[in-house]
N, C-alpha and C positions, 0 to 999 in steps of 0.2 A: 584834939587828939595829937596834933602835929608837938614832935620835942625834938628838938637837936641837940648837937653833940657835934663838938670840933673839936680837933684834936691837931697838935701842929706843931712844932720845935720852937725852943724859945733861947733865944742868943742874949746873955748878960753883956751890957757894954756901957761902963761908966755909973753903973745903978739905974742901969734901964731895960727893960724888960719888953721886947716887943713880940708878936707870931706874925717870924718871920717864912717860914718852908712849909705849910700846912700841908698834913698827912692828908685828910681825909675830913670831910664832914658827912654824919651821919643822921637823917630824920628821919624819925617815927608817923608814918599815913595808912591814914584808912581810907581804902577804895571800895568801890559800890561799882555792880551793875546790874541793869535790872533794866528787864522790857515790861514798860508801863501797860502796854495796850490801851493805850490814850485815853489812860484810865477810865475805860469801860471795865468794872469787876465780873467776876464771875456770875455776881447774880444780873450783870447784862445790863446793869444804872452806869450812867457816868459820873464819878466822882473824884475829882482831883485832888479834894486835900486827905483822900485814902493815901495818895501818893504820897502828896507832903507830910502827911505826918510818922510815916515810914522816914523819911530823909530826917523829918528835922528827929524822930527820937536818935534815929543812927550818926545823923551830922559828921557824914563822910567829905576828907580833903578833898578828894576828887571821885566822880560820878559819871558812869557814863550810861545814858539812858537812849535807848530805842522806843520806837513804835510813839511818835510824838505829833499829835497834830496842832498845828499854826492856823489859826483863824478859820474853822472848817464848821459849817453849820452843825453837824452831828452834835459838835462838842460846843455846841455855845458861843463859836469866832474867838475862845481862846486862844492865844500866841502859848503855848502849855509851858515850852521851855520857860521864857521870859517868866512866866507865872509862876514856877516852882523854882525861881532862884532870887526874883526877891523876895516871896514869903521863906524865905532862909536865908537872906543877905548872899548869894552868891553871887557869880558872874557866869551867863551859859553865852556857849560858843552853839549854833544848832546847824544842821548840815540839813536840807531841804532833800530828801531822794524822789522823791516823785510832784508836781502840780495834783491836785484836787479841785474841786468843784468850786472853792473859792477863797482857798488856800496852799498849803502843801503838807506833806506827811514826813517826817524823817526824825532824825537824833540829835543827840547833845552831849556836849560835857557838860559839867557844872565844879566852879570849883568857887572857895573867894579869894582866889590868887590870879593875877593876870596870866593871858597869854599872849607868848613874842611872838609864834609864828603858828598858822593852821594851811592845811592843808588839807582838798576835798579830792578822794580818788573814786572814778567810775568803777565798780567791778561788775556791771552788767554783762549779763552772759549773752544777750539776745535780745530783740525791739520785743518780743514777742514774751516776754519773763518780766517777771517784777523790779523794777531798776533798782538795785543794791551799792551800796557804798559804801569807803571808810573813812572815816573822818581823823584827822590827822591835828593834836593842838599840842605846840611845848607850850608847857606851863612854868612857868619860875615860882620857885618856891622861895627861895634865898638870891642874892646875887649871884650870877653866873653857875646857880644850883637849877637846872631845868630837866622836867621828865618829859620826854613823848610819850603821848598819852594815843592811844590809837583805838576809836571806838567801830566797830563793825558787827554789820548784819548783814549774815549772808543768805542762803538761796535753798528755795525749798527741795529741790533734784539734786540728785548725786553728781551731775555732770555738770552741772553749774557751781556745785560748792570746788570740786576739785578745779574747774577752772579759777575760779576764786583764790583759792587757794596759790597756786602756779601764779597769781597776780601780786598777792601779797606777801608771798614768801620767796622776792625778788628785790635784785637792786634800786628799784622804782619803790619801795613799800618799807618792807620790813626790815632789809637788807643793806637801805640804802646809808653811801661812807659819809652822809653828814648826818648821822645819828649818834652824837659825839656823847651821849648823857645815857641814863636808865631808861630804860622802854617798859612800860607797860600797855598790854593788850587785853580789851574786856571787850564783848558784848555778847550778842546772840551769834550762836557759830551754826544753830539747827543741823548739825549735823548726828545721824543716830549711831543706836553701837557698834555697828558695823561703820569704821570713821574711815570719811577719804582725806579729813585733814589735820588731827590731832597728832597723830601718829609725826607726822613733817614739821609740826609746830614745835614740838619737844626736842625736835632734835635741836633748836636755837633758843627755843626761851625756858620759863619752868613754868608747870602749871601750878597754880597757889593750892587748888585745893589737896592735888597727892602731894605737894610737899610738905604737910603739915601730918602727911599718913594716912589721910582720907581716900577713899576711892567711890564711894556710891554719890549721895546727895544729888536728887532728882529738882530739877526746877520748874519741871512742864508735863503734863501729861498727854499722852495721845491718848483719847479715851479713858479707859482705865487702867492704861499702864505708864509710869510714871519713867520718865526719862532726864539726864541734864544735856543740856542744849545752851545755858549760861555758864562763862568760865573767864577769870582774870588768867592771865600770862605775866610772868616778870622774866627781865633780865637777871643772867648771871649777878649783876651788884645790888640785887634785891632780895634781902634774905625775910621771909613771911616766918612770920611769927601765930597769926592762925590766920585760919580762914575758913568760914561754914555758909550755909544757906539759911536765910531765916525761913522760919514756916512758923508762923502763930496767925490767930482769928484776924489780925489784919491781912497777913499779906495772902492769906489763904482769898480773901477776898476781891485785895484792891485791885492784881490785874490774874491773868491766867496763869504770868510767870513769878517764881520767887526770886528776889535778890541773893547776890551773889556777894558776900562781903570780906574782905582781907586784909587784916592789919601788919605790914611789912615796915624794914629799917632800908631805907633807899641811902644808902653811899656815893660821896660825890669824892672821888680823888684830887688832887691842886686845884681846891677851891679857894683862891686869896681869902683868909682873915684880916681886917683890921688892926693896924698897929697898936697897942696898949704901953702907956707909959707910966711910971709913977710920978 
């Protein structure tokens, strides 16, 4: 999926042609996210390459998956991350939020580009609530081209998500001054339509799916009323070109929730190009 595009001033000097002052480089990425439910589907089977083959039809740049379990009897003692990123050549970064019975439960990215730096934030509201977190990975895509990637699931009460909230939309998180690059933010935000934290989010990032014009697209149901609770964020230098929810006979099935999918142009400003000579 991924296409670049550099663009940069070029100085004649002796019948030599070099880019020397680069404007801008601009790449084309498709992001995912999507709460697997440790790929337990709807009809209550565990099945993980429901997952995978969700991923590998879509073979999204980068992914950020919740609800993942590592080596848990339920599931087999699959490591899930690890598992669903070599059956796709990827690389997963996975962030542990809770022990289990004789593993752990949490998230990942996935991407097959490295990552320089990760970072795992607490937003637990309380000993006594579900331990929540957000996971924090630059990814380099290009030389000195890197996005923060910031994967988070937050909290099932109102007063934990807005605490949440107040955690991550601070100079420790989302705010913070060495977030030198494009920011993207995906994962489960469970927050319903009465929001305590979308509303705060918008005012600093853009949500991929209204920017494209959209406003409904449910990923989850309570019962039987359908709600969205999955959402990508981009930075001001991320302009989304679409962005939808899948809903077909797989994903209807593989977990409770639908993927959440966006294909944007990420801009990187004085990004050195390579000299070229004739």
């Amino acid at each position: 999926m991924h296409q670049v595009r550099v663009e940069a001033e070029l100085i004649g000097e002796r019948g030599q042609k070099a880019f020397s002052r680069p404007i801008a480089m601009t790449k084309t990425l498709k992001f995912l996210t999507y709460n697997v439910h440790s790929g337990i589907g709807t009809d209550r089977r565990y099945n993980l390459s429901r997952i995978r083959k969700v991923l590998d039809q879509e073979k999204p740049d980068i992914a950020a998956i919740q609800e993942l379990d590592c080596r848990r009897q339920r599931t087999s003692y699959h490591d899930q991350a690890k598992e669903l990123a070599a059956g796709l050549a990827m690389n997963s970064f996975y962030c542990a939020t809770r022990p289990t019975d004789t593993g752990s439960f949490g998230m990942a990215v996935l991407s097959p580009f490295s990552v320089v730096h990760r970072h795992e934030y607490d937003l637990s509201y309380n000993p006594r609530r579900e331990p929540r977190y957000c996971l924090r990975v630059d990814v380099q895509v290009e030389p000195r081209a890197i996005i923060h990637v910031f994967n988070c699931h937050l909290g099932l009460a109102t007063r934990e998500r807005r605490f949440q909230r107040q955690q991550m939309l601070s100079e420790a998180i989302l705010l913070s001054e060495d977030l030198h690059h494009p920011v993207v933010l995906m994962g489960d935000f469970n927050d319903r339509p009465i929001s305590v934290v979308h509303r705060n989010l918008r005012r600093h990032f853009t949500d991929a799916y209204n920017a494209v014009g959209k406003h409904w697209g449910p990923t989850f149901k309570v019962g039987p009323i359908p709600i969205r609770l999955d959402h990508i964020y981009v930075s001001r230098d991320i302009r989304v070109r679409e962005c939808w929810v899948r809903t077909d006979n797989l994903t209807k099935v593989a977990s409770d929730h639908r993927p959440v999918l966006a294909i944007a142009e990420v801009t990187w400003n004085g990004v050195s190009a390579p000299a070229q000579h004739d």
